[in-house]
C-alpha positions as a printed NumPy array, in Angstrom:
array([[-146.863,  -57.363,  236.878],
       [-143.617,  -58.464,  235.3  ],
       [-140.254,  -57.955,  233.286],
       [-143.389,  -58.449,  229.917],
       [-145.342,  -55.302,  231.419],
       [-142.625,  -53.049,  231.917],
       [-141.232,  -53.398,  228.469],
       [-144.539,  -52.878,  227.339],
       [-144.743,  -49.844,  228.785],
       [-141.834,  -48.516,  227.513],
       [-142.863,  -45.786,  224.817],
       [-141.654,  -46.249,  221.415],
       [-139.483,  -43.537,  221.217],
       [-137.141,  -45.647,  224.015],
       [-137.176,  -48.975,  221.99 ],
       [-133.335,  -49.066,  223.163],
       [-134.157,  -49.141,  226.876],
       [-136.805,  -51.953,  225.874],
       [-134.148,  -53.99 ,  224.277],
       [-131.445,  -53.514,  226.706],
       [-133.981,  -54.058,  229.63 ],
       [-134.676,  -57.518,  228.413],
       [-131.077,  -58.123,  227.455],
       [-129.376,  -57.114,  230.629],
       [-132.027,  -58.985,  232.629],
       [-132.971,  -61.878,  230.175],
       [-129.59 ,  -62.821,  228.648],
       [-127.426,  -62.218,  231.739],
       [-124.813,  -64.6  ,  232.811],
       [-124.753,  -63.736,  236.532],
       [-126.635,  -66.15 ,  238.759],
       [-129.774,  -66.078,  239.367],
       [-129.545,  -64.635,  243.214],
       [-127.065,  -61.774,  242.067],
       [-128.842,  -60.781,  238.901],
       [-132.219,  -60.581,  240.588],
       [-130.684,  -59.076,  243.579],
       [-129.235,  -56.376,  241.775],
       [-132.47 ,  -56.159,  240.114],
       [-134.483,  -55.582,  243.126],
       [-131.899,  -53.304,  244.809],
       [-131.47 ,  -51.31 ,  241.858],
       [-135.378,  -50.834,  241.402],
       [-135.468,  -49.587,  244.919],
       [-132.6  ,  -46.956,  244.264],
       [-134.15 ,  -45.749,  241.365],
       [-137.424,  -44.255,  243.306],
       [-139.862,  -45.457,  240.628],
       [-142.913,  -47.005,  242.353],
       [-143.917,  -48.245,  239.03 ],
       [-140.418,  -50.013,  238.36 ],
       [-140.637,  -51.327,  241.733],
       [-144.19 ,  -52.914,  241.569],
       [-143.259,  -54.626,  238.3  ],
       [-139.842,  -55.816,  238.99 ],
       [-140.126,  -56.883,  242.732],
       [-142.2  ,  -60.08 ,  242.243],
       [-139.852,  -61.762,  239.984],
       [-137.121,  -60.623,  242.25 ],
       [-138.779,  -62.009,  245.031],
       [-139.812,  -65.279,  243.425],
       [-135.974,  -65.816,  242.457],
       [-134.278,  -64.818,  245.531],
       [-134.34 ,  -66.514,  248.797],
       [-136.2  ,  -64.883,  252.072],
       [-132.19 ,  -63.469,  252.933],
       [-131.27 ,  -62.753,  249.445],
       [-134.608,  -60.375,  249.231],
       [-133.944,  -58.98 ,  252.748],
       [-130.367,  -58.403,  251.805],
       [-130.745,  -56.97 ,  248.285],
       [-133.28 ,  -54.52 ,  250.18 ],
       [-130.725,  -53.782,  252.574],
       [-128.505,  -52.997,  250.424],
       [-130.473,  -50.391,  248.991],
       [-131.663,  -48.694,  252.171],
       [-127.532,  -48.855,  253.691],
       [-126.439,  -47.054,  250.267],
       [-129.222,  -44.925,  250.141],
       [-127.52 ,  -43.468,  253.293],
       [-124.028,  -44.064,  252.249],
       [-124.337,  -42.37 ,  249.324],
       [-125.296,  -39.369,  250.258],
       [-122.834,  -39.473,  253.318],
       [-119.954,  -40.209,  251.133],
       [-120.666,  -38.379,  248.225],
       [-120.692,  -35.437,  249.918],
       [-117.374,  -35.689,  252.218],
       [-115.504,  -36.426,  248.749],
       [-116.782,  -33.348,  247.133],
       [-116.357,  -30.778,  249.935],
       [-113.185,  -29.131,  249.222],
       [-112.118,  -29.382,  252.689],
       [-110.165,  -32.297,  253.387],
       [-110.573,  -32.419,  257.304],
       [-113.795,  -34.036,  256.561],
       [-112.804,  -37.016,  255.375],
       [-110.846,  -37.752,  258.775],
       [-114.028,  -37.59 ,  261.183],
       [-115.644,  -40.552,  262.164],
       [-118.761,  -41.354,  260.681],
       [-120.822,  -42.569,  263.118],
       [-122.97 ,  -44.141,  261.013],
       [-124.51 ,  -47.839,  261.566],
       [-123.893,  -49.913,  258.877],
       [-123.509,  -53.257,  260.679],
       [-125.499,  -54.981,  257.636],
       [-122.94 ,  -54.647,  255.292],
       [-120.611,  -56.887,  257.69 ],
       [-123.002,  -58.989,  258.199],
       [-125.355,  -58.734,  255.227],
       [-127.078,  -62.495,  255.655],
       [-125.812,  -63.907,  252.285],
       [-122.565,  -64.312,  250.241],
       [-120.381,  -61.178,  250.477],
       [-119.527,  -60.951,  247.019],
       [-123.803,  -60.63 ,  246.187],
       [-123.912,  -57.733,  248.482],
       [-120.911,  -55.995,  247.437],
       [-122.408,  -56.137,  243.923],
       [-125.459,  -54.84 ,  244.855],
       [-123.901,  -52.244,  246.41 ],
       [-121.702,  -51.225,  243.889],
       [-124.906,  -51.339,  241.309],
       [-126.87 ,  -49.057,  243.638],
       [-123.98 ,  -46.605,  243.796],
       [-123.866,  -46.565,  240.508],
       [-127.187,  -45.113,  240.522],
       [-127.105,  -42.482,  243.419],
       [-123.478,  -41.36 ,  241.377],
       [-121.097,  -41.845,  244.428],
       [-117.564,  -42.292,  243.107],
       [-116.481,  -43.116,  246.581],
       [-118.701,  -45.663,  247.333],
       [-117.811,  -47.396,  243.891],
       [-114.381,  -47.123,  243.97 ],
       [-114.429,  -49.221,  247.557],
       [-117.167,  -51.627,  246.498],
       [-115.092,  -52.674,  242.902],
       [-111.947,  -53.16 ,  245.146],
       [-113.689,  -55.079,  247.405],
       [-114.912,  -57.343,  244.385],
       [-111.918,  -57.375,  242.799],
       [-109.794,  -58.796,  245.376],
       [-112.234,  -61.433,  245.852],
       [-111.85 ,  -62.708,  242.589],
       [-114.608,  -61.023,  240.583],
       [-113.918,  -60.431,  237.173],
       [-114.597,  -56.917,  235.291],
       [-117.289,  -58.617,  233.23 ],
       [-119.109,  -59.122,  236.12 ],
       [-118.776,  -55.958,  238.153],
       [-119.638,  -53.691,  234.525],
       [-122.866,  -56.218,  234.347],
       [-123.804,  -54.999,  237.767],
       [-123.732,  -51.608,  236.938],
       [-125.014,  -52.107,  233.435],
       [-128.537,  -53.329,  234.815],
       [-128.677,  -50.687,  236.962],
       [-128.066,  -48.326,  234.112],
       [-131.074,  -49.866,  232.019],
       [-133.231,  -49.852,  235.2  ],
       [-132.501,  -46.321,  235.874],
       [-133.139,  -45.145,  232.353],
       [-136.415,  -46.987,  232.245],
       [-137.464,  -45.413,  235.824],
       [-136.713,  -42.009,  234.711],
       [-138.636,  -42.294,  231.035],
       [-141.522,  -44.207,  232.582],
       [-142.055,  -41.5  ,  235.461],
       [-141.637,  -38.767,  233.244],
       [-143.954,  -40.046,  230.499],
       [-146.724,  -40.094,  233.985],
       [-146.314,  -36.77 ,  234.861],
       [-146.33 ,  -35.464,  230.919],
       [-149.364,  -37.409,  230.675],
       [-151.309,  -36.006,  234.   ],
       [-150.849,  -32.712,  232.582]])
């Protein structure tokens, strides 16, 4: 299972995800940890078990054991975060947004490699689950630690490609169990 397989998969009439899946991923110019860790995370938050399957060994043979916990984590914390977020901004009533969450999210403090990779991944994987919020903090957060626009829109340009692919591949499996 690999980056080859997936693209293979992709059906014709998506030969624009195929391309931009191997560009994003193939001609990147983030390092290797933070392109395969937004990768990984990003293939988690896009709920495709086939994605996942064919993605996660490459991740995992390019990542460290704490990069591939932490790009996981990253996942799972905005899976929740998302949501959580998401939903205070939109609810019209303000008073919301000045109750404490009381939410753990101790990983993101303490995350078990560079900062800056985790914020990315974060930021990609809000991208996905569409939580203004949650983007708008995670870019700052970048930002201010040096990280140029290039490379936050990279972030979130994989994990457009990787969403697209999820949601063609899984719909061309149920069309075809029909």
């Amino acid at each position: 299972m690999s980056l080859d397989s997936l693209k293979a998969a992709i059906p014709d009439f998506a030969k624009d995800l195929k391309l931009n899946l191997g560009s994003v991923i193939g001609n990147s110019d983030l390092p290797q940890q933070q392109l395969w860790g937004t990768v990984l995370s990003c293939a988690i938050a896009a709920r495709s078990p086939r994605v996942l399957r064919e993605l996660e060994p490459e991740a995992k043979a390019n990542l460290s054991a704490e990069a591939y916990t932490a790009a996981k984590s990253a996942a799972a914390v905005m899976a929740m975060n998302n949501v959580f977020y998401r939903t205070r901004h939109l609810l019209s009533d303000p008073e919301y947004g000045t109750l404490r969450a009381g939410l753990r999210m101790n990983v993101i403090g303490n995350p078990g490699v560079e900062k800056v990779d985790f914020e990315l991944w974060s930021l990609a994987v809000s991208a996905i689950n569409g939580c203004g919020q949650c983007l708008d903090s995670h870019e700052q957060v970048l930002r201010k630690a040096g990280v140029d626009r290039e490379t936050v829109q990279e972030a979130f340009k994989i994990a457009s490609v990787i969403q697209a692919v999820a949601v063609t591949l899984d719909a061309e499996a149920a069309l075809a169990a029909e």
